[in-house]
Phi, psi and omega in degrees: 000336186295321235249322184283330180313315199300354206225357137304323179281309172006271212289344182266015123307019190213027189201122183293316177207209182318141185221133155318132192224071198298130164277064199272131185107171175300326201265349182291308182286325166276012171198057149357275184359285169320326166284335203246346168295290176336306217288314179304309212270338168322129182313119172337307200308313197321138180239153194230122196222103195299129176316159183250323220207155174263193197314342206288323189316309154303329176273334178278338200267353155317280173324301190273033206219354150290328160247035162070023166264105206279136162289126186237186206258324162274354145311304166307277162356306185262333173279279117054287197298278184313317170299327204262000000 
């Protein structure tokens, strides 16, 4: 957690105030624990926001915003069910 906190402070010259900081994965989602060890070590401004979907999720709502298919809430719905 020391090493990814280290890549918040980074990122706060590159932010005027709170900047989003998303928590994608497994290991986030099987040791709760661990995000709130982030959390402690983290640059303040970081706001740290556990993921809903997983990384894969981004790459399909990708896809469709290449071919000019607007994402919908039964898209989300329907990816959710079938991935899970």
């Amino acid at each position: 957690m020391d090493r990814l906190a280290e890549f918040t402070f980074a990122a706060v010259p590159y932010f005027e105030s709170e900047f989003p900081v998303a928590l994608n994965g497994g290991i986030f989602g099987a040791f709760p624990e661990l995000a709130e060890s982030l959390k402690e070590k983290a640059a303040p401004q970081a706001r740290l926001i556990p993921a809903e979907v997983p990384p894969v999720y981004g790459a399909a709502t990708e896809a469709l915003w290449n071919l000019g298919i607007p994402e919908t809430e039964y898209f989300k719905q329907t990816f959710m069910k079938e991935y899970g």
